[in-house]
VOPAGU-2260 file (C-alpha; in pm, 1 decimal, decimal comma):
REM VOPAGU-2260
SITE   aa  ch    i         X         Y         Z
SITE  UNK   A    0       0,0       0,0       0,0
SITE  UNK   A    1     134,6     296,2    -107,3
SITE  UNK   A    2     217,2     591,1     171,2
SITE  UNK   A    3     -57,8     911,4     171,6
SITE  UNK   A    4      87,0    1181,0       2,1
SITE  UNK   A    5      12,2    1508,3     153,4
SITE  UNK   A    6    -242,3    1719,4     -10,7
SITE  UNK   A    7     -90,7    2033,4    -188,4
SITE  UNK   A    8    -257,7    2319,7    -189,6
SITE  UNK   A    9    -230,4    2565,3    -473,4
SITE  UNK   A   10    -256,4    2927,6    -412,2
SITE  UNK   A   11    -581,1    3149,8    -489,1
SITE  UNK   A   12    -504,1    3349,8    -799,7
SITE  UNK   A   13    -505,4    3747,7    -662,0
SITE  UNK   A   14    -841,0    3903,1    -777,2
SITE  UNK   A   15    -884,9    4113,2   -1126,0
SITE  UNK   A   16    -953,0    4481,5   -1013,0
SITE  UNK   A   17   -1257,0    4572,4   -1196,5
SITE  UNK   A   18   -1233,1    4792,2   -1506,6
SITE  UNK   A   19   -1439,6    5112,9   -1425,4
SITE  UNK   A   20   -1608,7    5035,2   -1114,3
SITE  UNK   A   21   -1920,5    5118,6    -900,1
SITE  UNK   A   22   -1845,0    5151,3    -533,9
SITE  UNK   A   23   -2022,0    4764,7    -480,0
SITE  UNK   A   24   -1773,0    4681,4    -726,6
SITE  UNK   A   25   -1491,8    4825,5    -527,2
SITE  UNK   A   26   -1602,0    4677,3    -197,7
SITE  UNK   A   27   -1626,4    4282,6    -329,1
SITE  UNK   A   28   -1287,5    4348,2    -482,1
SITE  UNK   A   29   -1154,3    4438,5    -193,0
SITE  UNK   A   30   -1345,3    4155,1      22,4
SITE  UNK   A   31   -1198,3    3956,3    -272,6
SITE  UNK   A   32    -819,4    3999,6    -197,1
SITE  UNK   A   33    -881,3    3988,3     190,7
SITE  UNK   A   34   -1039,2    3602,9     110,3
SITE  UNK   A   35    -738,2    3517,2    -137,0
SITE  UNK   A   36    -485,4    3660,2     113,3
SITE  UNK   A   37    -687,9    3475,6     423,2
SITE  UNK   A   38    -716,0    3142,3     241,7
SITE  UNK   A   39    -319,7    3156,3     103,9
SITE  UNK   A   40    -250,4    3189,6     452,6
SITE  UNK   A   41    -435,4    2913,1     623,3
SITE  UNK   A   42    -363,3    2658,8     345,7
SITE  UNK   A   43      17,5    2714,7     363,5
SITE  UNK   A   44     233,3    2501,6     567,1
SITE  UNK   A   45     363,4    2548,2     935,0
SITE  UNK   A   46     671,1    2630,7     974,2
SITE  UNK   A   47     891,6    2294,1    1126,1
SITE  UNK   A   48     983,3    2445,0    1435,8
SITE  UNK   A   49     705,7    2583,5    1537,1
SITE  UNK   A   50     611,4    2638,0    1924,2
SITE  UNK   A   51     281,8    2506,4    2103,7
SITE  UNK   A   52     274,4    2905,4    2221,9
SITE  UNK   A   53     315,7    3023,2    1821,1
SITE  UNK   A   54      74,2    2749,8    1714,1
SITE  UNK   A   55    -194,3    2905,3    1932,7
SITE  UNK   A   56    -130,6    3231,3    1868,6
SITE  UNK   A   57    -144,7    3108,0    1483,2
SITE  UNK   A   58    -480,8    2937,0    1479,7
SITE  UNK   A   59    -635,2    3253,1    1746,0
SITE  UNK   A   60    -543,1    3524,1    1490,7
SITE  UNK   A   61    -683,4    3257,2    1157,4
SITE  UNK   A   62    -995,5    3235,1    1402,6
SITE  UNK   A   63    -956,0    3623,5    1420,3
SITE  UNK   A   64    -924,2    3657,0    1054,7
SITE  UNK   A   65   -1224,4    3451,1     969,2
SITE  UNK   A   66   -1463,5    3636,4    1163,0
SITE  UNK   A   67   -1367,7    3965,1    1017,3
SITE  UNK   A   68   -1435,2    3804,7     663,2
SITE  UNK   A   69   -1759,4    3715,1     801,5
SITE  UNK   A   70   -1812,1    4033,1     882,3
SITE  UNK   A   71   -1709,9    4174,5     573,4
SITE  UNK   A   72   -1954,6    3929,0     383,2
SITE  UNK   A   73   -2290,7    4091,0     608,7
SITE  UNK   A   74   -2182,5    4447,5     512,0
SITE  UNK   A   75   -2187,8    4356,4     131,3
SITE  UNK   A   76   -2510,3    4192,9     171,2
SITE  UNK   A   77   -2635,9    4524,7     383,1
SITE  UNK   A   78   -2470,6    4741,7     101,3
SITE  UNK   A   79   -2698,7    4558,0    -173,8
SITE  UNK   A   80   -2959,9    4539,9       3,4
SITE  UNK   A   81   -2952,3    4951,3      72,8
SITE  UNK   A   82   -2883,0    4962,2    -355,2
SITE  UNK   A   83   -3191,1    4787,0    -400,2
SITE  UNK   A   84   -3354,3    5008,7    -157,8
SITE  UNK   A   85   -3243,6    5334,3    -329,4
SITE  UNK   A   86   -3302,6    5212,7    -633,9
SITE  UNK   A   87   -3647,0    5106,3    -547,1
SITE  UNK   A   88   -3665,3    5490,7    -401,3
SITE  UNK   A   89   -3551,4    5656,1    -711,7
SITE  UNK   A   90   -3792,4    5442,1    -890,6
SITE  UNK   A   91   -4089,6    5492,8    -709,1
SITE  UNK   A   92   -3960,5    5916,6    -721,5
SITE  UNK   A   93   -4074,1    5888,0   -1107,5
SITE  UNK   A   94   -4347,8    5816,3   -1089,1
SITE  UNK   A   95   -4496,9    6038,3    -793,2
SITE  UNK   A   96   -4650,6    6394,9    -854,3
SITE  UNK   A   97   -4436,3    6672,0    -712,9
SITE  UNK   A   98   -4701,8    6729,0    -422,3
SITE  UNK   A   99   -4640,2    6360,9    -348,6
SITE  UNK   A  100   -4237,4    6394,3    -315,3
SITE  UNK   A  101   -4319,1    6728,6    -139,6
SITE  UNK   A  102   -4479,2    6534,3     222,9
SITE  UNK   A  103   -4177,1    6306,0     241,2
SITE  UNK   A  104   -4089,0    6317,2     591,3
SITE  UNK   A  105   -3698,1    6438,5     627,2
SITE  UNK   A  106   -3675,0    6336,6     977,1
SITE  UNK   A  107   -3540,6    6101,1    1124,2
SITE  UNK   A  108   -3205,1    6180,6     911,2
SITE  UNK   A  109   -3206,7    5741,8     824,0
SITE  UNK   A  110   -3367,1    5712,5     538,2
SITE  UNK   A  111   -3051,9    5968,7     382,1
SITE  UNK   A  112   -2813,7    5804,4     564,5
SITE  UNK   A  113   -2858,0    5492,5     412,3
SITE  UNK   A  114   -2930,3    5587,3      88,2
SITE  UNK   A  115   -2551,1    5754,5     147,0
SITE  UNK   A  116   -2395,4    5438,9     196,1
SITE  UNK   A  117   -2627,5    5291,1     -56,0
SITE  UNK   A  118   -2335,9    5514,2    -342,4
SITE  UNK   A  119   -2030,3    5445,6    -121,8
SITE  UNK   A  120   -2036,1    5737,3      68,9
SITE  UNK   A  121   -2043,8    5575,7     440,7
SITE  UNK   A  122   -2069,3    5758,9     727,7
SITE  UNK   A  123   -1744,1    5873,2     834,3
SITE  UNK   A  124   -1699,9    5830,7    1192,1
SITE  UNK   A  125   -1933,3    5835,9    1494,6
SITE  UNK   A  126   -1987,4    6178,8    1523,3
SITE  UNK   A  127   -2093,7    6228,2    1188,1
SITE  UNK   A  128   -2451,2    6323,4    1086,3
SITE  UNK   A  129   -2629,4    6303,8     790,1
SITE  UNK   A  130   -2768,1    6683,5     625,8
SITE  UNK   A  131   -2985,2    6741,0     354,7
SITE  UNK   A  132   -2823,5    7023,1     129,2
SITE  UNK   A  133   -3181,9    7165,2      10,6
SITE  UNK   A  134   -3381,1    7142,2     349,8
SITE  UNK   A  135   -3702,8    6957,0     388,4
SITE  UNK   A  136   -3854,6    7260,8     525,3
SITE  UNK   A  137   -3662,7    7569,0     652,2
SITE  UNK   A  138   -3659,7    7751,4     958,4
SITE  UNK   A  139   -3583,3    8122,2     797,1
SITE  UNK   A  140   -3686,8    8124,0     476,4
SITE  UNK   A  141   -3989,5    7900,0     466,1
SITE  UNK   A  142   -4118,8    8046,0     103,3
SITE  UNK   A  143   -3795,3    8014,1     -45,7
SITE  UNK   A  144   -3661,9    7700,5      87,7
SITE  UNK   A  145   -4022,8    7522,7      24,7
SITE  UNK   A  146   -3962,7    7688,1    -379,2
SITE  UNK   A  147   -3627,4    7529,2    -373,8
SITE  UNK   A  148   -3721,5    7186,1    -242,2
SITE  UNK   A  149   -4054,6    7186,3    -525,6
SITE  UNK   A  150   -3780,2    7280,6    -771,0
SITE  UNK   A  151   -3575,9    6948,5    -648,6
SITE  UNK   A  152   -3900,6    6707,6    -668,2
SITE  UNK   A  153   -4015,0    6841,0   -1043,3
SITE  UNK   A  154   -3706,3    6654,3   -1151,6
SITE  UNK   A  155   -3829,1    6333,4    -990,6
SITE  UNK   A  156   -3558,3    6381,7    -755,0
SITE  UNK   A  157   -3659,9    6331,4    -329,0
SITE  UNK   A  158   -3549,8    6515,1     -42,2
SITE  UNK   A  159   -3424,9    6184,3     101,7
SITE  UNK   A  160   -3208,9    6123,6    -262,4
SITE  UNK   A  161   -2837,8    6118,1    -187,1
SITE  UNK   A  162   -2741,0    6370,7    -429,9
SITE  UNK   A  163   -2914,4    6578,7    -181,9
SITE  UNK   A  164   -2694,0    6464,4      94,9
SITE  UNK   A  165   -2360,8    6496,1     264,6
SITE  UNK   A  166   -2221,8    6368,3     592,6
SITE  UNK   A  167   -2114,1    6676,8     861,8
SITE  UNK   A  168   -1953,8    6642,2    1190,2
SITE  UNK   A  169   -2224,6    6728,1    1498,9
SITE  UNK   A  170   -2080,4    6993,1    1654,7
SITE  UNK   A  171   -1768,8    7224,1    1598,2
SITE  UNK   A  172   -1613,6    7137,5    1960,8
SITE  UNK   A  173   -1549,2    6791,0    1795,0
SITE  UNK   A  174   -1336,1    6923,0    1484,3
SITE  UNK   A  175   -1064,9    6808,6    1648,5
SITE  UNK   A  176   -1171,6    6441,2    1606,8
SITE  UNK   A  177   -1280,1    6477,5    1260,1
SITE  UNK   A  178   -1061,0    6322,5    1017,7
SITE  UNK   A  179   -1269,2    6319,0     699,0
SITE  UNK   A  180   -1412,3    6686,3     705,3
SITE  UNK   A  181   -1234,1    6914,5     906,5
SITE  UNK   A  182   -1259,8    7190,2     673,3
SITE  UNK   A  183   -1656,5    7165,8     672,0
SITE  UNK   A  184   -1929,9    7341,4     876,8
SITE  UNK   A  185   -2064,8    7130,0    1181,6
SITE  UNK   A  186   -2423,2    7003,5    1139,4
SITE  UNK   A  187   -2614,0    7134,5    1460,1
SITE  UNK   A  188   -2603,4    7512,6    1388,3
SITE  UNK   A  189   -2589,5    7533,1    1012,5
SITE  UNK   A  190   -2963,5    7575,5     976,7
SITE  UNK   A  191   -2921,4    7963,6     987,1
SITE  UNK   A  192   -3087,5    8248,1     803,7
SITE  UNK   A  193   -2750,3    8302,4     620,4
SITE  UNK   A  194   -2731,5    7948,3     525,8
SITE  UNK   A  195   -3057,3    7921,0     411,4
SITE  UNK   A  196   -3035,4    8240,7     193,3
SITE  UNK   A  197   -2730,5    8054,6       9,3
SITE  UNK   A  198   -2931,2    7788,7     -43,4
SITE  UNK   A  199   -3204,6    7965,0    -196,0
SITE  UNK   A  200   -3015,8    8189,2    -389,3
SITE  UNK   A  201   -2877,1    7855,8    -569,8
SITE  UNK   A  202   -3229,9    7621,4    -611,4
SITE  UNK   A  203   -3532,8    7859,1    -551,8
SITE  UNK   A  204   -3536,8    7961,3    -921,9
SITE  UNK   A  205   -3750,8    7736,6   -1095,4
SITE  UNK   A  206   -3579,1    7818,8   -1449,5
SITE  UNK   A  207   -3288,0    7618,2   -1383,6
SITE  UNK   A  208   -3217,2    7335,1   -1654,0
SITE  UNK   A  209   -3202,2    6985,9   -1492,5
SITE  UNK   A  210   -2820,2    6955,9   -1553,7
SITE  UNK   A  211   -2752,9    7303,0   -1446,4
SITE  UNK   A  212   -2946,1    7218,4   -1097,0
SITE  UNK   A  213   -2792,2    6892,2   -1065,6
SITE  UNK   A  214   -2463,4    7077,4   -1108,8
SITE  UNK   A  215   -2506,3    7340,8    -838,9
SITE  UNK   A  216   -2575,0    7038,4    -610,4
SITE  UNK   A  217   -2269,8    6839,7    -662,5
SITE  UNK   A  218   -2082,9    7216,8    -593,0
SITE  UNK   A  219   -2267,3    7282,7    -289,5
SITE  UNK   A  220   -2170,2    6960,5    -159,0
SITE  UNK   A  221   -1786,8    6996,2    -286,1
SITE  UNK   A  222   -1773,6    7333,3    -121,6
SITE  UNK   A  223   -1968,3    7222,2     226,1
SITE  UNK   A  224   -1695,0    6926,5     224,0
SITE  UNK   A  225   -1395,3    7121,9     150,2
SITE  UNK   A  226   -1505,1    7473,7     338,0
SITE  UNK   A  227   -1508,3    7655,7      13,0
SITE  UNK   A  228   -1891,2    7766,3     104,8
SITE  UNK   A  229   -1957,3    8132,3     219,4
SITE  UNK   A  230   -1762,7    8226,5     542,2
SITE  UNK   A  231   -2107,8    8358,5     670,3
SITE  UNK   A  232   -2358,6    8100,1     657,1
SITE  UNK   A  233   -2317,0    8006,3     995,8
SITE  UNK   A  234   -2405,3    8329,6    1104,8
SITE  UNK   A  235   -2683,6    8467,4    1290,3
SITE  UNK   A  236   -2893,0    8732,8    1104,1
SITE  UNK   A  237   -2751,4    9047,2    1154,3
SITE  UNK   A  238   -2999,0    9278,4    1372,1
């Protein structure tokens, strides 16, 4: 009888990266190498001399490993799961009458905030909230923030829609923990008169082209991210 061999393992191949990809795309690829690298690892062969103490420590951190990955598998699912949902949303948007879009409740802040992650743009760290650029209502300028949400919805576009959205800090006592926008406004005391009067001043006109719109939106949220906005808007109303 001939002697067992033992069984060779041959390596995973290392992923393809994905020619032009979505943000899914980007997170599977890079669940994708984590797998290949985790797998390459556990397959390959103890070294001889190896201690009971580095054997353990070995087989806790593989144990260690595998549980991230698991982890990492639930978060994809949850990220296509919140795709479907926003596309669902979107789809749903097209077909609704502007006065329909225009009773969408803005509050609670989740429905954004997922639809955020839903295009890759997660929420940064703990003390991050999520804002609607265009407000669902207004505190200051009720007329014209009410014109410039209308002006959002006759595109087919809602208030909860993540080109609508952007991730701020909570409060400006916490800039020093904020990493990923430290040169934005803090979320709590944005919702001024002066910040309100920008808004309006870009979205209240209701002769804006649909590209010309959706432009201003993608600069708002540039400028809000990278503190390019007015220097005022945080501002109380003077007098």
């Amino acid at each position: 009888m001939k002697p067992s061999q033992p069984i060779q393992y041959v390596s995973s191949p290392r992923p393809v990266r994905p020619e032009n990809p979505s943000p899914l795309d980007m997170i599977i690829y890079q669940y994708e190498l984590k797998a290949s690298e985790f797998h390459n690892g556990r397959n390959s062969q103890a070294p001889a001399n190896e201690t009971t103490k580095q054997r353990a420590e070995r087989i806790a951190k593989r144990d260690k490993d595998w549980q991230h990955l698991r982890l990492e598998r639930r978060k994809i699912a949850a990220h296509i799961m919140y795709q479907e949902n926003l596309t669902a949303y979107r789809k749903s948007n097209e077909s609704k009458s502007v006065r329909e879009l225009a009773t969408e409740n803005h509050h609670p802040t989740k429905m954004l905030a997922r639809n955020l992650l839903a295009v890759g743009e997660p929420k940064p760290t703990p003390i991050h909230e999520a804002h609607h650029i265009i407000p669902g209502s207004g505190k200051h300028r009720k007329d014209l923030i009410i014109r410039s949400r209308l002006n959002l919805h006759a595109f087919g576009i809602g208030i909860n829609d993540p080109l609508n959205g952007i991730w701020l800090r909570n409060f400006a006592k916490n800039t020093a923990d904020d990493w990923a926008t430290p040169e934005s406004p803090a979320h709590r005391p944005i919702h001024t008169y002066n910040y309100e009067t920008w808004i309006a001043s870009k979205f209240s006109n209701d002769n804006l082209p649909e590209r010309v719109f959706l432009s201003r939106l993608q600069t708002v949220k540039r400028e809000l991210r990278t503190g390019e906005h007015p220097a005022n808007i945080l501002e109380r109303k003077a007098g």
